[in-house]
PATIMAR-629956 format. One record per residue: y, x, z of N, C-alpha, C in turn. Coordinates in steps of 0.1 Angstrom, whole numbers, plus 5000, padded with zeros to 4 digits. Layout:
<pts>
YXZYXZYXZ ...
</pts>
This chain:
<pts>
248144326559247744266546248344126545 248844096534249443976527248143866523 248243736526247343626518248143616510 247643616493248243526481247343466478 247643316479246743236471245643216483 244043256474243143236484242443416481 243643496481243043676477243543736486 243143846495243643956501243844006496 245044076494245944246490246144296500 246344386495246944526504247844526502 248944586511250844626508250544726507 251044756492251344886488252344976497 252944896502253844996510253645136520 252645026526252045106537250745186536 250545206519249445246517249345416514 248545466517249045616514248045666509 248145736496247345746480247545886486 246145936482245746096482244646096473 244646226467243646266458242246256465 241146276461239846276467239446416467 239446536476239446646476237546676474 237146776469235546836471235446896456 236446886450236346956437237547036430 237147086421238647186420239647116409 240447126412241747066410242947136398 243547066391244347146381245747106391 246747206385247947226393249247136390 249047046380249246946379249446826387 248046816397248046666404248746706418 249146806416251146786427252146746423 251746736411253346656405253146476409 251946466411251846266409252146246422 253146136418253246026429253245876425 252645806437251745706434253145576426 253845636425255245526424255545546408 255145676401255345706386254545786380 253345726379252045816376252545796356 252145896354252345906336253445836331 254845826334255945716329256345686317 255445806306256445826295256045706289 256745696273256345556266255645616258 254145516261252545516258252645506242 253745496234253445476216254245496209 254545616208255545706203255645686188 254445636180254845586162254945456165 255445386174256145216169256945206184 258245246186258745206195260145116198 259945066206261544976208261745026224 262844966229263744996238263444956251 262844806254262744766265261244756263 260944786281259144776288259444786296 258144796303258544786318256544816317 256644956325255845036331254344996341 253244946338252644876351251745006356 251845106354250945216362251745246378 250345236385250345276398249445236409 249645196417248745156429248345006429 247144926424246644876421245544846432 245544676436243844636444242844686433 241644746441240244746434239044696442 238344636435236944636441236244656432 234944696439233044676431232644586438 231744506427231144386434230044356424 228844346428227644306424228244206407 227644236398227844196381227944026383 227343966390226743816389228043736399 228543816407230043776415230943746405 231343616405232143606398234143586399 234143576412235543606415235243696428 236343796433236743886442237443776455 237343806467238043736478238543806488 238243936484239044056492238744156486 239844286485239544406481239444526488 238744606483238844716489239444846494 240544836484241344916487242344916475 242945046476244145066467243445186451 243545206442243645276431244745336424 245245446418246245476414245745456397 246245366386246145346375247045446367 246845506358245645456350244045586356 244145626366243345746369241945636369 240545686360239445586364238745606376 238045506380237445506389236945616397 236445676389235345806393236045926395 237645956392237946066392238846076406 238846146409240046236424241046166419 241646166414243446126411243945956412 242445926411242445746414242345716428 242245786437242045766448240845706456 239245676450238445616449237345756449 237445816437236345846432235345806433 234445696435233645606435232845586415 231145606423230545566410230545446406 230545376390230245256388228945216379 228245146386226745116378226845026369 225845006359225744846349225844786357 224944746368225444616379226044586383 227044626384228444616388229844606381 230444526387231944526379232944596385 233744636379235044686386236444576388 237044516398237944456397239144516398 240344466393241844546394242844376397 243444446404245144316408246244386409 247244316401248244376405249244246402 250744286405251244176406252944256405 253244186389254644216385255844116383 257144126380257744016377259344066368 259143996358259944026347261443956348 262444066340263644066340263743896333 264743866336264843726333265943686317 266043796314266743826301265643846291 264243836299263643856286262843706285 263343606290262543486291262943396276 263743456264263743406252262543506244 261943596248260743626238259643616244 258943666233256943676238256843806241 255843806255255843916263254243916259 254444056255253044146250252344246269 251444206264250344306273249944386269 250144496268249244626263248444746273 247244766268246244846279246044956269 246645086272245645206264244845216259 243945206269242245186270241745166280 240745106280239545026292238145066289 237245136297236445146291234945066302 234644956298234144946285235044836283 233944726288234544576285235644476294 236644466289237544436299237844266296 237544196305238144046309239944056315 240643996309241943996315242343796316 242543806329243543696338245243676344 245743646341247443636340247343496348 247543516360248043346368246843316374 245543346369244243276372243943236360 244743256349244543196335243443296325 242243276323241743386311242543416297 242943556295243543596289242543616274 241643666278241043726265239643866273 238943886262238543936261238044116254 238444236257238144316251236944426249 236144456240235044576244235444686234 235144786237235444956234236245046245 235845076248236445236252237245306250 237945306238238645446232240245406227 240545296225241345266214242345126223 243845176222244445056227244244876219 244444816232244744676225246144576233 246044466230247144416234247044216233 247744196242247544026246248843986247 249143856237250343776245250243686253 250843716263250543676277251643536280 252443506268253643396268253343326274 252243236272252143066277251943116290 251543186297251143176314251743286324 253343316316254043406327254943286333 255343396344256443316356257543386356 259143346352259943426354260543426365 260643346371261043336385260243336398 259043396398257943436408257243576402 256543636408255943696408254643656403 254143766389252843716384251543766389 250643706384249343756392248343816377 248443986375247344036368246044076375 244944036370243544096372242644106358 242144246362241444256351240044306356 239344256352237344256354237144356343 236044516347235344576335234144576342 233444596331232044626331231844716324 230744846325231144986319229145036321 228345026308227245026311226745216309 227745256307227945416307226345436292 225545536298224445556289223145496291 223845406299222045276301222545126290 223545216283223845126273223745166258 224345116250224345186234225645166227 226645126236227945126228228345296228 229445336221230345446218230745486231 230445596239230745686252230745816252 230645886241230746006243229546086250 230046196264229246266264229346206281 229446116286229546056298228146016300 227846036313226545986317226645926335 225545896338225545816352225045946362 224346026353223946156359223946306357 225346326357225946456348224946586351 224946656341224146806343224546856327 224646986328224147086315225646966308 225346956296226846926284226946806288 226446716296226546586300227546596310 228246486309229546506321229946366330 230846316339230946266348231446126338 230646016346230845866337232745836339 233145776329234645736330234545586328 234845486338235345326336236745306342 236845186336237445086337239145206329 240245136334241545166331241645316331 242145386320241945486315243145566312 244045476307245245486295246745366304 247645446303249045326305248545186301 249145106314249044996313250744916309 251444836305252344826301252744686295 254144656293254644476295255644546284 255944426273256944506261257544316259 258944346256259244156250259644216234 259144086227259544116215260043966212 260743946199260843806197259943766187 260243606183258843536181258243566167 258943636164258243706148258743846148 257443946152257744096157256744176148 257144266144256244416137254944426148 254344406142252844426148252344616146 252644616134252444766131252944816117 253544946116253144956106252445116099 252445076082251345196079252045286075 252345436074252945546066251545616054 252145626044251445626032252745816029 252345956031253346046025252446096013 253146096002253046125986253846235981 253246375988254246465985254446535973 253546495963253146505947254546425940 254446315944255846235939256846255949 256946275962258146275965258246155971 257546035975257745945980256845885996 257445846001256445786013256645656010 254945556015254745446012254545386027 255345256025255745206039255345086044 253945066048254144866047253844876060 254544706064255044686077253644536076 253744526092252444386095253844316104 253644196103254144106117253243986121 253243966135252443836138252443716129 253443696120253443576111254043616099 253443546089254043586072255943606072 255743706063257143726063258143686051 257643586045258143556031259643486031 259943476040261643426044262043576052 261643716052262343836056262543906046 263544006053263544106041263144286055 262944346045262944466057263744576055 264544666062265544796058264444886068 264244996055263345116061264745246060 265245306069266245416071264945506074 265445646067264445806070265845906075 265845946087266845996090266946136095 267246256095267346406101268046436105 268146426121269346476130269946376129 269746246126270646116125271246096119 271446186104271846146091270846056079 271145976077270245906063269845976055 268946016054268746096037267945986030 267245846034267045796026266645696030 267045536025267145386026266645296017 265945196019265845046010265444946019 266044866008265744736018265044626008 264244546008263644506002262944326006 262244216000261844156007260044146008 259944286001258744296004258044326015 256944316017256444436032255844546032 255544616017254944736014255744796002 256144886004257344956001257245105994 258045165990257745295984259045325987 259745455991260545515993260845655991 262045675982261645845981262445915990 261546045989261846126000262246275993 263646305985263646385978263446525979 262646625970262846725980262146715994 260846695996260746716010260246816016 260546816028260546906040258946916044 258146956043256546976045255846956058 255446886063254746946074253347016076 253747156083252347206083252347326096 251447386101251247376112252247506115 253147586109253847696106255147616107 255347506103256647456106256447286103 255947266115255947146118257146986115 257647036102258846916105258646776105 259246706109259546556111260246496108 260346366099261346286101261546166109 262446146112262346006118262745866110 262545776113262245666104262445526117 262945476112263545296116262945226101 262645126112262344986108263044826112 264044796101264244666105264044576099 263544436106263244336103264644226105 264944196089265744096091266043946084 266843856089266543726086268143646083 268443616072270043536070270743666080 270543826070271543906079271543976093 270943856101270643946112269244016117 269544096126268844156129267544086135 266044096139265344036143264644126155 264144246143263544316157263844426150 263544556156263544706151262844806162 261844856148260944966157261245116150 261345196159260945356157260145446156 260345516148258545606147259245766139 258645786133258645976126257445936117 257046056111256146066096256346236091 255446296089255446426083254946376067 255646506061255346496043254246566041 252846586044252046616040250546596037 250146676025249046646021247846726023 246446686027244746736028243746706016 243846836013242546776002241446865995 240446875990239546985983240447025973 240247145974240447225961239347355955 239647475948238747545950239547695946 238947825951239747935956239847985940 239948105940240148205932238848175922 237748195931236148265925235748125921 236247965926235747835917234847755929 235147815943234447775951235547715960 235047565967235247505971236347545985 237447485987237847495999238947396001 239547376015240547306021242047356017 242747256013243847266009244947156016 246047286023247047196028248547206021 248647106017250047106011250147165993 248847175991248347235975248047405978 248147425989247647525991246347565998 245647725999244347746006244647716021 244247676024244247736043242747736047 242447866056241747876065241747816077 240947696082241347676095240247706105 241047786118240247816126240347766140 239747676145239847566160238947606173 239347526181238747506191238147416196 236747366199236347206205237247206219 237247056215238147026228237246956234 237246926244236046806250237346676260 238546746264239446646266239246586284 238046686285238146646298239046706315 239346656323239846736333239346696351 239046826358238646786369238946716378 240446666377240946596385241046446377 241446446368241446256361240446276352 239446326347238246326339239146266329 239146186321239246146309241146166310 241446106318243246116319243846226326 245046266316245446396320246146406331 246146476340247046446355248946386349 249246456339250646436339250746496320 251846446317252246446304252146596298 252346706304252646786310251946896303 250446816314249346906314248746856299 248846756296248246696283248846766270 249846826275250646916263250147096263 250247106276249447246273248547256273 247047196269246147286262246547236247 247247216241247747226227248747346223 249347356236250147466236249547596237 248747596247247447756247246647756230 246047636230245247666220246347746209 247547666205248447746195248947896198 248947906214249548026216248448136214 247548106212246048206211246148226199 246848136186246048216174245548096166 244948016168244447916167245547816158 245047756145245447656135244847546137 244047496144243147376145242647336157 242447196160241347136171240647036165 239547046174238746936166237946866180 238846726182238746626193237246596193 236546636208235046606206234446446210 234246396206233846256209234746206222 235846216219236546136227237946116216 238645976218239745996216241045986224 242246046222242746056234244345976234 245145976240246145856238246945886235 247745846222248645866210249845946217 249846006228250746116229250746236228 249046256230248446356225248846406211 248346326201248146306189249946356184 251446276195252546306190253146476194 251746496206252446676207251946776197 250646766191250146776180251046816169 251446646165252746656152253346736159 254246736172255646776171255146956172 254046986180253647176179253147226168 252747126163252247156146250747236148 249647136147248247186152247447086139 246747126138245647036127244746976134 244146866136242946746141241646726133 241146786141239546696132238846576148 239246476139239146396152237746346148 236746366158235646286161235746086166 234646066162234345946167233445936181 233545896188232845876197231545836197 230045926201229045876200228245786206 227545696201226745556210225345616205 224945456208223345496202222245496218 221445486215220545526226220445666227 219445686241219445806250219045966243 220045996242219546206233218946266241 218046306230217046436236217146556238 217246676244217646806244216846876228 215346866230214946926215215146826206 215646936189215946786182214646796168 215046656171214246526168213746646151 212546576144212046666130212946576121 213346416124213946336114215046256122 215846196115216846116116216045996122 215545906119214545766123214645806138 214345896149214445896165216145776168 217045826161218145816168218345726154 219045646144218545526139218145426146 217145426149216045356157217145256171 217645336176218445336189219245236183 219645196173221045106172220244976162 220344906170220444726170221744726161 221444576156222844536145224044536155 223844486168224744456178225644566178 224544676179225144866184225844886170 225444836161226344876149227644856147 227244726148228644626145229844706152 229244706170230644766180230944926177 230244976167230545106164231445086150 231144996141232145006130233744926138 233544806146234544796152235344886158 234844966167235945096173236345156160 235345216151235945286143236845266133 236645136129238245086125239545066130 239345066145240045076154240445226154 239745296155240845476157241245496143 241145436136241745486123242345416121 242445266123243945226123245045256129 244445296140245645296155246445476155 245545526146245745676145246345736131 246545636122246745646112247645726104 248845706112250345796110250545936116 249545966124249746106129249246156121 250546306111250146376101249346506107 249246506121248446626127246746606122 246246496119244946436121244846436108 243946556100243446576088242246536086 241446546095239246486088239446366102 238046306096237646196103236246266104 235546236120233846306117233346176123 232746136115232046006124230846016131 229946106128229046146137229046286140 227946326149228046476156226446496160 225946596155224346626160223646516158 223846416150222846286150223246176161 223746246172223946146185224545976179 223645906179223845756173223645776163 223645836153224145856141223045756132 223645686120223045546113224145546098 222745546090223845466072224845576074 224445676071225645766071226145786062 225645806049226445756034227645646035 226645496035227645386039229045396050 228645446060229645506073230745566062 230545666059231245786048232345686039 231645696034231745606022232845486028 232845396042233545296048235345396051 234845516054236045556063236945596053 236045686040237245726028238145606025 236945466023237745366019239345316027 238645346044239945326054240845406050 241045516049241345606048241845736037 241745706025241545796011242045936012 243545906022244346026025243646156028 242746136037242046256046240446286044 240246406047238846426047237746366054 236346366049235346316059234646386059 234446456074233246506076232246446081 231146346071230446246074229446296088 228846396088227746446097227846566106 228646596116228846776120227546826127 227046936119225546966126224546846128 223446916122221946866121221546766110 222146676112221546576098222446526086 222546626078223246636068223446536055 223746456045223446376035224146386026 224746466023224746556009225946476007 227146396019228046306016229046336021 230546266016231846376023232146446015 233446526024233646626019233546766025 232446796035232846876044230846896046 230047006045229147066047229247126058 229247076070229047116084227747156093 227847276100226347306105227347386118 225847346127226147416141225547506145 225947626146225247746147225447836158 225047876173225447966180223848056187 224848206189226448186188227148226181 226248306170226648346157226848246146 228548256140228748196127227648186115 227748126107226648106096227048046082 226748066070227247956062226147896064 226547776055225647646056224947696043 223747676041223047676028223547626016 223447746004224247725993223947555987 222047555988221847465982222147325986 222647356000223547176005224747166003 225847246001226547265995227347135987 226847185975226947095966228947105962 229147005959231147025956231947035969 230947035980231847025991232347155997 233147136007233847286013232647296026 232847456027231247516035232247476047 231647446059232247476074231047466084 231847606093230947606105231547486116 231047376121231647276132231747316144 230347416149230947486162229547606162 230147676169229647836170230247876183 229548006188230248066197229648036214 230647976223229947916229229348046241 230448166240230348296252230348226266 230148226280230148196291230748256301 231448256305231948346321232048306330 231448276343231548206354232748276364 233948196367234848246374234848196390 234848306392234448216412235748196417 235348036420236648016427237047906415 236947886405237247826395236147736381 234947746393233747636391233647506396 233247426384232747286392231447296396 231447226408230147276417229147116410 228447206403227447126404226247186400 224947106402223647216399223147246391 223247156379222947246363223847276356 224047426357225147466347224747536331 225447526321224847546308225947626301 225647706296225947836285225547866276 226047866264225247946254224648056253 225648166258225448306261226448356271 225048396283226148396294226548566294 228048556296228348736301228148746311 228348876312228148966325229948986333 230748996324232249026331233249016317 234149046319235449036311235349146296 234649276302234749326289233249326284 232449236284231449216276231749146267 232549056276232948866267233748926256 235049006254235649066249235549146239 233949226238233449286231232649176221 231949086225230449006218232148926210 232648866214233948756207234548846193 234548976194235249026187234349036174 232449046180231849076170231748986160 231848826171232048696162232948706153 233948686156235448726150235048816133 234548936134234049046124233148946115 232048836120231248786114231648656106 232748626115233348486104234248566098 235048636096235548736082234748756074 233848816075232848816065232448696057 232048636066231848476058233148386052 233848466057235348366049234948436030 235148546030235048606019233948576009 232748466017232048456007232148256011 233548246014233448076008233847976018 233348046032233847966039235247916045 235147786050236747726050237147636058 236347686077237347626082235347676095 235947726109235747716118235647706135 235247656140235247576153234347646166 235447726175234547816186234447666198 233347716204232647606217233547726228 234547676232235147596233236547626240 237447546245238947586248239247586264 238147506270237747496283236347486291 235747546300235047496309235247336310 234047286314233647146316232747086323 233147096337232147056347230547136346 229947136343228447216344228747346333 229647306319229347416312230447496308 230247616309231147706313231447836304 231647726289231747866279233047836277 234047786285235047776279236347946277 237247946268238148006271238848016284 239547936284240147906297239247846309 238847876325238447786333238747606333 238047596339238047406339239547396347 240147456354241247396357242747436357 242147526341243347586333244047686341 243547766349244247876357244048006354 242947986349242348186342241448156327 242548216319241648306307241048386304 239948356303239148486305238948616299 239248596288240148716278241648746278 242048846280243348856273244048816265 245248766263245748716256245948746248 246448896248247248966239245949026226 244749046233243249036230242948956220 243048836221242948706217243848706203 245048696204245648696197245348796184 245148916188245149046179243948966169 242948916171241748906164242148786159 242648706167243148566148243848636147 245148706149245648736135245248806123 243948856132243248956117242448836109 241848736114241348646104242348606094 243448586097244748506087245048596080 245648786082246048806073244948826060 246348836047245348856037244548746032 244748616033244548526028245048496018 244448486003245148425996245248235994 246448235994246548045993246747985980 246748085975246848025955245447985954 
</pts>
């Protein structure tokens, strides 16, 4: 061990990172090595050229909440894997009492010592304190959603810098936004996720840089709408937006505005049958030259109500009908729980889901990191992305009124719930895969749901809101969602109202595969089979019963689920993606009979 300063590290050198073995494993975490865990670049709609990578083997400690500096650590971590899962090398619980500490220590090319060097974290979940030098950097809270620090005034180009980052992660002895994590997993409740989650990463820009920008596609006119943000007013720039295919221009302006309209003649659609893309540059420039330039893509397509043949309400993509039929995802995995072992694996269950049949997913209270989101665009899959639920503690039987779960959220618990949620919808905004926004699910937190509704169209106008999925309905939105298993259902005519009917999840078959369980003691099922051709038979009857209901209106549904998940075990696929438990070929035959025969006029 090395003294820096007045801290003990560890030499990574001599350190030797292994998984935490006692649970079953995806075939993935043979690919990691502790030297290039996840390398790709973490932000695929705004990118430039130079970064520099900080995932890997990282000091950690736990240390009682009221400690306020570390003086030795405990060992090594592999980032971004959290705490608790095998792939971080730890698996270690973390309590409210406790903080998690991280160190690490990088040092930057010396060619980039004329700009401002950005810090960006994926995600931390919860509350992350960040230090550069011994210097406090800032402060962040949420869980789900990247942020970013300029770390300019207190780097060193000529030494080696010193990062630490402090979380505190109150899991469900708290009431911020967590999903379905708990301190004591059983039945649909699953294993707590803290601290470092998501790519950690170092980017130089110069002193007036694109912070972000928005894609607005108008495929009614023909035009996409473009506005650009930068750290400082831009009224001495001008900006050149290039839209390019295979690296030809099809279309250019330059202007000195920062929100822009551009046409796109003739365009190319995206939708989940042919996913196209264009790519798109951004430059920022000043007396001619160049200043900065970011890259990104954009699909031409539009979501919106319309109504069928008979005058009844449905989903329209592109001005046409579509049926969409999904899968809940829950996003979790048994080796990195919230993070996917490798880029890899994060791409095929988007790839199974499509190869089954399937037009849709619908992200369950988690959101996941904008690479996801860009295999999506590029396989061409539809998103109904959830919000992540807070609130105080859910009950198994539900409540006779909304007021139980209400009740649970303080202005405090409010506030950090409209904060995240402006947070995934800004940061998520350009992915044309991501059609609805659901802001709540079963009630879980759920509060002002009109107002909520009502906030996100405003974020938002482009896409649908499914204000409420299952149980506490308010007659708001655009999307009449009910949860019903394991039989499909429509939702009652008389809630209804102008909106499109949808089932949010149904289904919910079980198969226990031995050899391909997580071992733990409460396991939960909807309806458990007996073997392969039971599950095969009862699935099909589903299948026969949402046909039926399509024909009287319905327009868009959601089977429980695409995977096993630690205790519960309805998924399609086992928890560690090795056996389907149906046939494929099985599978397939039966969505295709939902699709054909649709009409889309």
């Amino acid at each position: 061990m090395d003294l820096i300063g007045d801290i003990i590290m560890i030499d990574n050198n001599n350190y030797q990172w292994h998984p935490i073995e006692g649970q079953i494993m995806t075939r993935w975490s043979r690919d990691i090595t502790p030297n290039n865990p996840l390398p790709e670049y973490p932000r695929p709609q705004l990118r430039r050229d130079d970064w520099i990578n900080l995932n890997g083997l990282w000091d950690y400690a736990i240390r009682p909440k009221e400690q306020k500096k570390v003086d030795y650590y405990d060992g090594k971590i592999l980032v971004p894997f959290p705490v608790e899962s095998a792939l971080s090398g730890v698996k270690k619980e973390l309590n409210p009492q406790e903080n998690l500490w991280y160190r690490c220590q990088f040092r930057l090319p010396k060619e980039w010592n004329k700009n401002l060097i950005l810090l960006h974290f994926g995600a931390v979940d919860w509350e992350a304190t960040i230090f550069v030098n011994k210097k406090k950097i800032g402060i962040h809270r949420g869980g789900y959603t990247p942020f970013t620090f300029d770390i300019s005034s207190c780097i060193n180009f000529d030494s080696d810098n010193d990062l630490i980052v402090k979380v505190w992660d109150p899991t469900d002895e708290g009431s911020q936004e967590r999903g379905k994590q708990t301190l004591h997993p059983s039945h649909i409740w699953y294993t707590a996720v803290s601290g470092i989650w998501q790519t950690v990463w170092l980017e130089p820009v110069p002193t007036t840089y694109i912070t972000s920008i928005k894609l607005t596609p108008n495929i009614d006119n023909e035009i996409l709408n473009v506005s650009v943000l930068a750290n400082t007013p831009l009224n001495t720039f001008r900006i050149r937006v290039e839209i390019t295919i295979e690296d030809k221009i099809v279309s250019s302006l330059e202007s000195a505005e920062t929100n822009v309209e551009i046409n796109i003649p003739s365009p190319l659609l995206w939708e989940p049958e042919h996913p196209f893309l264009y790519d798109l540059k951004v430059l920022l420039e000043k007396n001619e030259e160049i200043i900065d330039t970011i890259y990104s893509y954009f699909g031409m397509r539009k979501i919106a109500l319309g109504k069928d043949v008979n005058g009844i309400r449905s989903i329209e993509l592109n001005n046409k009908r579509i049926f969409q039929y999904g899968t809940l995802d829950q996003g979790y995995w048994p080796d990195g729980l919230y993070t996917a072992p490798t880029d890899e694996a994060l791409r095929n269950d988007i790839e199974i889901t499509k190869e089954l049949g399937f037009n849709m997913i619908r992200k369950h209270v988690k959101v996941e990191p904008a690479r996801w989101y860009y295999h999506c665009d590029k396989l061409g899959i539809l998103i109904w992305q959830d919000m992540p639920n807070g609130g105080g503690q859910y009950s198994w039987a539900l409540p006779p009124n909304i007021n139980e779960y209400e009740e649970s959220r303080g202005e405090k618990s409010k506030k950090c719930y409209y904060e995240e949620l402006k947070s995934m919808i800004n940061c998520f905004f350009n992915f044309p895969s991501i059609i609805t926004w659901v802001p709540f699910n079963e009630g879980w937190g759920q509060f002002d749901t009109e107002e909520v509704a009502n906030y996100v169209q405003q974020l938002d106008p482009g896409r649908l809101v499914d204000a409420a999925s299952g149980w506490y309905d308010f007659r708001c939105g655009h999307l009449c969602d009910i949860h019903t298993y394991p039989n499909p259902l429509l939702p009652n005519q008389e809630m209804i109202d102008s909106r499109a009917a949808v089932v949010g999840e149904f289904g919910g078959l079980g198969l226990e595969i031995e050899d391909h369980i997580w071992d733990i003691k409460d396991r939960f099922v909807y309806r458990k089979m007996r073997d392969r051709n039971k599950l095969i038979a009862r699935y099909h009857k589903l299948i026969e019963k949402l046909k039926d209901l399509m024909e009287q209106g319905l327009s868009a549904a959601i089977y429980t689920q695409i995977t096993d998940v630690e205790g519960e075990v309805n998924g399609l696929l086992t928890y560690d993606r090795e056996i389907l438990k149906m046939e494929n070929q099985n599978i397939q035959m039966l969505h295709k009979s939902i699709f054909s025969g649709i009409d889309s006029t």
